[in-house]
NUDO-516993 format. One record per residue (C-alpha): x, y, z; residue in one letter. Coordinates in steps of 0.001 Angstrom, whole numbers, padded with zeros to 6 digits, always signed. Layout:
# residues N
XYZA...
//
This chain:
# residues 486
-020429+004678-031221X-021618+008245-030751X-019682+009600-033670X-021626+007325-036050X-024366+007845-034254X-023425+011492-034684X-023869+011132-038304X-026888+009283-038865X-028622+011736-036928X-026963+014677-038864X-026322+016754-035258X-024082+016177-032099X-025333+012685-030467X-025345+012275-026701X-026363+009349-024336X-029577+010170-024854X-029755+008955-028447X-028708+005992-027831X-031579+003907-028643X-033321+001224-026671X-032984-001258-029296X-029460-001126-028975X-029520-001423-025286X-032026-004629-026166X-029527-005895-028205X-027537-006045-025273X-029711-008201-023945X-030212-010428-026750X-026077-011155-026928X-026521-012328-023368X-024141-009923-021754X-024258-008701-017762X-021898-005906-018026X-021778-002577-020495X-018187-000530-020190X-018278+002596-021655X-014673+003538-022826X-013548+007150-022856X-016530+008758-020671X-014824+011585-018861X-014196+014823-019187X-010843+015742-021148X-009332+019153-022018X-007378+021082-024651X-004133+020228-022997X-004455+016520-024005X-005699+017383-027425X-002974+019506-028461X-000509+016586-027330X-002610+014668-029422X-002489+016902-032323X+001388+017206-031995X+002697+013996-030921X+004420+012780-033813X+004593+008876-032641X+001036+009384-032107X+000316+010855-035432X+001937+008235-037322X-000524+005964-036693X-003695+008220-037178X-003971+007835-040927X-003043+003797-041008X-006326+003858-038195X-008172+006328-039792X-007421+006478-044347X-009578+009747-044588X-007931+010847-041259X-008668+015221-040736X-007122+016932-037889X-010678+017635-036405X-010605+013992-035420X-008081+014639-033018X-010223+014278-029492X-007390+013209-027401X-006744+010152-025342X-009622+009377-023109X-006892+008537-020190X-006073+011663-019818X-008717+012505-017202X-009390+016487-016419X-012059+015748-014249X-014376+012568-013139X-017329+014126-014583X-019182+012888-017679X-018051+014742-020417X-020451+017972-021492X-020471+016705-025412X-021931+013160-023988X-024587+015431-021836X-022867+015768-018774X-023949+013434-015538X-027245+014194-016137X-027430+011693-019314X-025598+009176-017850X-028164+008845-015036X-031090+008318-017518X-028880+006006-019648X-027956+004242-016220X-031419+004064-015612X-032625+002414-018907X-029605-000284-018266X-031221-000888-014684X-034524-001669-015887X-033020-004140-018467X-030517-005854-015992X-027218-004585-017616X-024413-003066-015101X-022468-000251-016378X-019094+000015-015507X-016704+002539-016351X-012706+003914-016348X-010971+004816-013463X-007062+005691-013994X-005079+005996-011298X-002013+006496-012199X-002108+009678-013911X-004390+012923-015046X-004692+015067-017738X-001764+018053-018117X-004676+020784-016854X-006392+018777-013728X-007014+021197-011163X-004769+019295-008787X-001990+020838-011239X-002841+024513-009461X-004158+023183-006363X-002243+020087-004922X+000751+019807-006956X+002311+017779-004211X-000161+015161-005217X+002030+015007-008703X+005898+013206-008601X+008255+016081-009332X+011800+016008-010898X+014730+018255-011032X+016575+020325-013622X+018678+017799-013806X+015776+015181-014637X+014118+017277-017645X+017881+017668-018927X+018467+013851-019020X+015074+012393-019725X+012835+015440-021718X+010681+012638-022824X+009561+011618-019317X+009743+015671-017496X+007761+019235-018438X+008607+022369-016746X+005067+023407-015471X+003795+027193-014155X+001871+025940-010729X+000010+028501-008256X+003782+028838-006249X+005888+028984-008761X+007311+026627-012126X+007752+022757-011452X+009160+019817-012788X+006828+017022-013084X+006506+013960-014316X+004728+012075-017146X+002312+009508-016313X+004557+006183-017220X+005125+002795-016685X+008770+001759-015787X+009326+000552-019797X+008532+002895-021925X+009073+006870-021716X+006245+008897-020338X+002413+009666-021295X+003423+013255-022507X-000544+014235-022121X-000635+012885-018143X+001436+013661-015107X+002050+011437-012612X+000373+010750-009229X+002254+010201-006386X+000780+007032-004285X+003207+007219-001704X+001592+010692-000876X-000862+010231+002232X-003071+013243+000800X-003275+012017-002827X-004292+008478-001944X-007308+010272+000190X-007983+012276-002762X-007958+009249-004918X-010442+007222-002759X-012765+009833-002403X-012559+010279-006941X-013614+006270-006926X-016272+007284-003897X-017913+009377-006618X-017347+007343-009612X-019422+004809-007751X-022550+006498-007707X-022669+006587-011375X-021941+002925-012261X-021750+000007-010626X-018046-000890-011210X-014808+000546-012607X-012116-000861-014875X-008945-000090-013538X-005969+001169-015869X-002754-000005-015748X-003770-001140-011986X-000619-002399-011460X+001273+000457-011750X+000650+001412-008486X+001728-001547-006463X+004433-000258-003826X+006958-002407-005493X+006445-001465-009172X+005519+002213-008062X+009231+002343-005774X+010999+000466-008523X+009443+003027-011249X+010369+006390-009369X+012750+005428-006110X+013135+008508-004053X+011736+010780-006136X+008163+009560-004689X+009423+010240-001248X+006836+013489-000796X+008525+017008-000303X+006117+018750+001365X+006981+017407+005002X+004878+014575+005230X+005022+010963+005454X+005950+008485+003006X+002918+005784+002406X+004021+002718+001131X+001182+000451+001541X-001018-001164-001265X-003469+001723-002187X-006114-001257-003877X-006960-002851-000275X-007538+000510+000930X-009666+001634-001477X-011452-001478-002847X-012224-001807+001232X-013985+001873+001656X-015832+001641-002111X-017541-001741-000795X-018602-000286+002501X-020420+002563+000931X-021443+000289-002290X-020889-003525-001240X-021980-004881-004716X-019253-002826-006641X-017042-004686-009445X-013515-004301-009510X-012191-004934-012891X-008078-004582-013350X-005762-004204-016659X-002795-005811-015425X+000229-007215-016670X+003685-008736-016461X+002102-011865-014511X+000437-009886-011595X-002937-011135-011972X-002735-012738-008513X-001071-010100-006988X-004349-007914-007798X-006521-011025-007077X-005091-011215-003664X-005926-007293-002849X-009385-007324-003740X-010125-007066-007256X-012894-008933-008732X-011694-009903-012021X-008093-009017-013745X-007239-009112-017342X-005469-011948-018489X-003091-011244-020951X-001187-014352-020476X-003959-016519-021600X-004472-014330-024668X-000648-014226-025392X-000623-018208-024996X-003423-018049-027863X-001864-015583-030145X+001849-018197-029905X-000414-021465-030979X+000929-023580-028804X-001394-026123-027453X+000641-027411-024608X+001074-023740-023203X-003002-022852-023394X-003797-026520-021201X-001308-025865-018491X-002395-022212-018182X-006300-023628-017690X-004653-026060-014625X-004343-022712-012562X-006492-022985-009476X-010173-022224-009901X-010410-019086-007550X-007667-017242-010251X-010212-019001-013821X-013533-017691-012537X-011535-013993-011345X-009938-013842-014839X-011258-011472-017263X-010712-013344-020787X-010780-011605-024265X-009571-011250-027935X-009450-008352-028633X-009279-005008-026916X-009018-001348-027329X-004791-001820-026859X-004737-005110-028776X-004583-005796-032616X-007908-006722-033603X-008477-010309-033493X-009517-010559-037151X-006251-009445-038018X-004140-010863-035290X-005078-014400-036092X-005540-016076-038775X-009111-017551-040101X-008818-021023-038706X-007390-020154-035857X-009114-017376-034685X-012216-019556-034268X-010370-021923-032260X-008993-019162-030417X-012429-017692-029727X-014056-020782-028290X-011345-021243-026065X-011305-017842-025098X-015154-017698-023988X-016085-020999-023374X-013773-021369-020321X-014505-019681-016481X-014056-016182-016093X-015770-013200-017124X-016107-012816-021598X-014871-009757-021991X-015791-008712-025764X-014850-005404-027581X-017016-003189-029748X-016561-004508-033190X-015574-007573-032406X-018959-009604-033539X-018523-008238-037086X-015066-008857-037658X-013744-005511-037804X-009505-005040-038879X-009283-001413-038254X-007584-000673-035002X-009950+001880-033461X-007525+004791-032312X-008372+006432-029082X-007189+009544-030010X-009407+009921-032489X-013630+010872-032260X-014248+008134-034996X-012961+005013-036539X-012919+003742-040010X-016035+002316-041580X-015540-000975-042279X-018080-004033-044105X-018974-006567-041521X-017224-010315-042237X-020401-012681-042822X-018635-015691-041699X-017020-014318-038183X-020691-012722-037930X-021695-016266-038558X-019721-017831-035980X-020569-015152-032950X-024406-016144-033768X-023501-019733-033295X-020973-019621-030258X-022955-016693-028065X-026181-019070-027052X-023508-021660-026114X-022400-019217-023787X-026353-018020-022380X-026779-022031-021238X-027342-022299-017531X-024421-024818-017275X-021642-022465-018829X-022697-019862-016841X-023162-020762-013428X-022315-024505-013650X-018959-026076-012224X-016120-026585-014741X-013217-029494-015080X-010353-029847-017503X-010655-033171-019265X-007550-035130-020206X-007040-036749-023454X-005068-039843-024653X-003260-040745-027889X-005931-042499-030513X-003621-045164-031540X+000012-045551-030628X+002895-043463-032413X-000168-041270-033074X+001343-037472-031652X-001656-035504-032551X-003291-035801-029385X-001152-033434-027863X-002807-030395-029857X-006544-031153-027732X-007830-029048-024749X-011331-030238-023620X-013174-029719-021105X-016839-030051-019077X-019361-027695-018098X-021558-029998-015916X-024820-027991-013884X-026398-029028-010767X-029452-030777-012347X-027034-032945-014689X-026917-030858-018091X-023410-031228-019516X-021643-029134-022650X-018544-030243-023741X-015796-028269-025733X-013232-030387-027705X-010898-027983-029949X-007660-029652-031765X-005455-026398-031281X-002867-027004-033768X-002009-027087-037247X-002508-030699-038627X-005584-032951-038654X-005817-034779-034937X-007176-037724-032961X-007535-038658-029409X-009829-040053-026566X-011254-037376-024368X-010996-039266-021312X-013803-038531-018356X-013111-040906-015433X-016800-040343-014364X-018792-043411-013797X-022298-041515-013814X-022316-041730-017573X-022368-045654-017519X-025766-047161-018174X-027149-044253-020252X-026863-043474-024175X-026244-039761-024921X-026944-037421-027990X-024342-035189-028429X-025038-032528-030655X-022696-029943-031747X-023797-026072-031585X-021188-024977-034173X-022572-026940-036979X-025230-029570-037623X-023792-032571-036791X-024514-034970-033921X-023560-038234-033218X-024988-041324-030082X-023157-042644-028001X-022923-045054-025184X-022084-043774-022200X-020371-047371-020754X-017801-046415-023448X-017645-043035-022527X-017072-044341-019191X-014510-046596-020086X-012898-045795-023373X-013567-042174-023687X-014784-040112-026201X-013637-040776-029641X-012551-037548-031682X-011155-036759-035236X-010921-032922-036187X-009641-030930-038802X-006535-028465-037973X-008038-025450-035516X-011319-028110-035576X-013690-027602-032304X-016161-028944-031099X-018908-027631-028283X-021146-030282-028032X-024985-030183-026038X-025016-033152-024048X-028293-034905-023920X-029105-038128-021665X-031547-040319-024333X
//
């Protein structure tokens, strides 16, 4: 954002120029929550990484067509220091934009990584036993995953940053949670980082869970300066001390490889859920319902989404037809929407965060079309604070198979307003009853009236009751239907 805002103004843009009708705009989509990606200081160390990585650089000219090496920024994960970074305006601007959020009722959150820093953190010169260190033997076997580093007693061999599947983060070195001192340090990073925002995202949370963190590094975490090995969950710890000092903090986790709970369980607010998305992205209809039987505590903690600074962008990862269908049951189900920048218009371009800017791309006038229909589904009391159900659904006619492509389900509020969401997620035309088993709709005609398109159809609510609601939809059809006691 502030590289194009960069060059409208014609001069370096900070978070001052961001202007108040984009924060109203904010408003206007409905949304609670502002993350700002890539905030904090970085240094030259990452950048040159960045400049020289030749995986990296593969990719910067399919993100980027007019790619120049003065794009080169480096990756925002590699943090040098929890400060706001001086070409954003320092702390100082973040306050006042913090400020202007406040008085419009938008929460900021932004990153916190803890599994890593940037190659020239000061912890490098002054803690390096914060930082999992390897042996000659190490940088011989593994040079991907070790660097020989000059420290303030001498040369080391740490670590990249990694997770236990891929080779190392060669612009990061890696933290050592079992060390009593680092977790300390760590806590009293997020004690700062929360009186700039009112919630982190967490990356790669999992990462540090004693068993992936043992199973990652084994003994080489055991610390060598003397003292004690910690291996108890860091998040419990630190969610627990964060809340005390700040009890309305947010907690937001990436996670992955089915740990969602696991995070759940030790105090994180919402977690990504990648599973849901993945289900999507494989079409299969049977796969998306059973994932939306999981227990309500884990829907309402999930963080759902389409897109995302690590995904393909959604507009290229699905198809037309689909990705509508997609997106409806993406954000019209519990949790918390979790949208990316770009996302309203459609953009393709994979936004690289190595690089200060991104393509320039021509919104796409239908997805921009659909957001403005779907987002006021999503502002109605009932979808936002209303209780949810998963409706069943039963075969049209016999020998009639197409039933098995339909999720539905109810939003339902306190004072009685209902929405219901009816998407055929498969690749053939469909029918089915949506079945409700509730007998307050006998007695009472209803208007349903559909906020994706135009249409909207009566109906009486004894043979909603008893028969169910009728439904005949095109392949990837939907349905999100306002309904209206008449």
């Amino acid at each position: 954002m502030l590289a194009e805002l960069s060059a409208q103004l014609g001069k370096p843009a900070t978070l001052d120029d961001v202007g108040d009708d984009v924060l109203d705009g904010f408003v206007l989509t409905g949304f609670d929550f502002i993350w700002l990606m890539g905030i904090w200081q970085t240094g030259e160390a990452g950048r040159n990484v960045s400049r020289t990585n030749a995986d990296w650089r593969a990719g910067y000219r399919e993100d980027l067509p007019d790619f120049q090496e003065r794009d080169v920024v480096g990756s925002p994960f590699a943090v040098k220091a929890y400060v706001v970074h001086a070409d954003f305006g320092g702390n100082e601007a973040l306050v006042r934009l913090r400020e202007r959020l406040k008085q419009r009722n938008l929460r900021l959150i932004l990153d916190f990584v803890p599994n890593h820093t940037a190659l020239d953190h000061a912890w490098i010169q002054e803690h390096p036993e914060y930082y999992i260190e390897g042996s000659e033997a190490d940088l011989k076997r593994e040079p991907q995953n070790y660097l020989r580093v000059a420290g303030s007693d001498g040369m080391r061999i740490l670590a990249y940053g990694r997770d236990p599947y891929f080779s190392g983060w060669s612009d990061t070195f890696q933290l050592n949670h079992r060390h009593a001192g680092l977790r300390a340090a760590m806590v009293g990073e997020l004690l700062k980082i929360a009186e700039l925002c009112d919630g982190v995202r967490c990356d790669m949370a999992m990462l540090i869970l004693p068993n992936v963190f043992t199973r990652t590094w084994g003994d080489r975490s055991l610390p060598r300066d003397g003292t004690s090995s910690v291996d108890t969950p860091f998040w419990p710890e630190a969610i627990g001390k964060v809340r005390a000092k700040v009890p309305p903090f947010v907690f937001l986790s990436e996670v992955y490889w089915d740990l969602e709970a696991a995070l759940q369980a030790q105090g994180f607010d919402y977690t990504y859920d990648k599973s849901y998305y993945d289900r999507l992205r494989s079409g299969d209809a049977t796969s998306v319902r059973e994932h939306l039987k999981a227990v309500p505590e884990f829907q309402d903690r999930s963080a759902r989404f389409l897109e995302n600074h690590d995904e393909v962008r959604a507009a290229t990862a699905f198809q037309p037809e689909p990705y509508q269908a997609a997106a409806v049951l993406t954000y019209t189900v519990p949790g918390l929407r979790f949208f990316h920048e770009g996302q309203f218009e459609g953009l393709r371009k994979h936004a690289n965060v190595h690089l200060g800017r991104r393509a320039i791309e021509s919104p796409d006038p239908i997805l921009r079309d659909f957001y403005g229909r779907l987002l006021p589904t999503l502002r109605k009391h009932e979808v936002r604070e209303g209780s949810w159900r998963l409706l069943e659904q039963a075969p049209a006619w016999d020998e009639n198979e197409t039933w098995k492509n339909f999720i539905a389900y109810e939003w339902r509020a306190a004072d009685g307003q209902r929405t219901w969401v009816v998407v055929n997620y498969g690749g053939t035309s469909g029918q089915c009853f949506v079945r409700f088993a509730d007998d307050s709709l006998r007695g009472t005609p209803y208007l349903l009236r559909d906020q994706m398109s135009r249409a909207w159809y009566q109906r009486d609510g004894n043979e909603l009751a008893d028969k169910g609601l009728y439904v005949d939809l095109p392949a990837w059809g939907y349905y999100v239907f306002d309904v209206t006691a008449t």
